[in-house]
N, C-alpha and C positions, 0 to 999 in steps of 0.2 A: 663386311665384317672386318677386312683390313684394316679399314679408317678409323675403325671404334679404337679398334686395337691396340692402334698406332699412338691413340691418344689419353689410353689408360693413366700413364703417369701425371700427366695435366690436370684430368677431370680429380685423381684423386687428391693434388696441391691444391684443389678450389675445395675440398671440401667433401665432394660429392660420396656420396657409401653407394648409391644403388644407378646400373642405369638401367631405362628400360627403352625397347626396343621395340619401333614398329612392326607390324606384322614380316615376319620373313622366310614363310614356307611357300612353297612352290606354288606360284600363279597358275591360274588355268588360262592359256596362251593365248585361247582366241577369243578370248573378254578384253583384252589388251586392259589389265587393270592394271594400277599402279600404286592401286589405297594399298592394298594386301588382305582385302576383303572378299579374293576370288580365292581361296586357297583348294588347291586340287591336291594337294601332297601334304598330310601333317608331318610326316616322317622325311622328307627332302625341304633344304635352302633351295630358294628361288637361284637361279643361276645370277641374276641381275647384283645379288648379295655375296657373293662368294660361295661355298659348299657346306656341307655337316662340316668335316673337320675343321673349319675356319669357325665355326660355331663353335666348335667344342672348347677349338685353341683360345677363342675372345672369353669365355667363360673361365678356364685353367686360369689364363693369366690373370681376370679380373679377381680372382679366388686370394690369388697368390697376393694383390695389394690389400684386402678384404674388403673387394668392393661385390657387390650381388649382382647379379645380371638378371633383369625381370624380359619376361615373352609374351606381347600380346599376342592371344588367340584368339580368336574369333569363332568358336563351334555354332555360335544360332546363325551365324552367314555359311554353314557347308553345306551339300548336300550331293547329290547322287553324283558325282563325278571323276568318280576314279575308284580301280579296283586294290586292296593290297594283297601282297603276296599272299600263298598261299600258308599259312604257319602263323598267319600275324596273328597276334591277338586282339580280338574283337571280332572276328571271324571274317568270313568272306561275304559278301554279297554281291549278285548280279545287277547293272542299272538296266533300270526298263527300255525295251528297243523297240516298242510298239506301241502304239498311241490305245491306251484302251477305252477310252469315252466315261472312265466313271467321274460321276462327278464327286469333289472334296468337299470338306467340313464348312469351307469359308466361300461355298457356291462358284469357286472355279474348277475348271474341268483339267484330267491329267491331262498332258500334251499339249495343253495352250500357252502360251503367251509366256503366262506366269510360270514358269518351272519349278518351283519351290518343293513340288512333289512329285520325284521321278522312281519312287519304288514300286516293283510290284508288291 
């Protein structure tokens, strides 16, 4: 987020109104990914990008040249891999810690391979 930051005054001499920004919420670690298509944290920066408040600050400033700051998100890549706190909104949910044998819509079985469907 530094780097972006750093280079606000630049990107907005070329012209540019808007940037946007690869994915940048918190990886899930043991995927070792690097797209930003593993996101375990919608509400946390990956550490590899700096923190929220460096997010916040790249935004303030970009505000302040009137340039927009856009956020890829990725919600059809998430799924069961992290809990949020208690209060959030969207409520809470438990992931599945038991392999239950039923089988899904698309003829794969929960607990295999394919994880794509870890709810009970």
């Amino acid at each position: 987020m530094a780097g972006v930051t750093s280079k606000l005054d630049y990107l907005q001499g070329l012209g540019v109104t808007a940037v946007w920004l690869s994915p940048v919420f918190r990886q899930r670690g043991h995927l070792d990914t690097y797209h930003g298509y593993g996101v375990q944290d919608f509400l946390e920066v990956d550490p590899r990008f700096g923190s929220r408040d460096d997010l916040v600050e790249l935004v303030r400033q970009a505000h302040q040249r009137g340039l927009r700051v856009l956020l890829d998100v990725i919600f059809n890549h998430s799924g069961a891999n992290w809990l949020y706190p208690p209060g959030t909104p969207g409520g809470e949910r438990q992931p599945v810690t038991q392999r239950t044998g039923i089988r899904l819509a698309n003829g794969l079985r929960r607990g295999s391979a394919d994880r794509r469907d870890r709810w009970q």
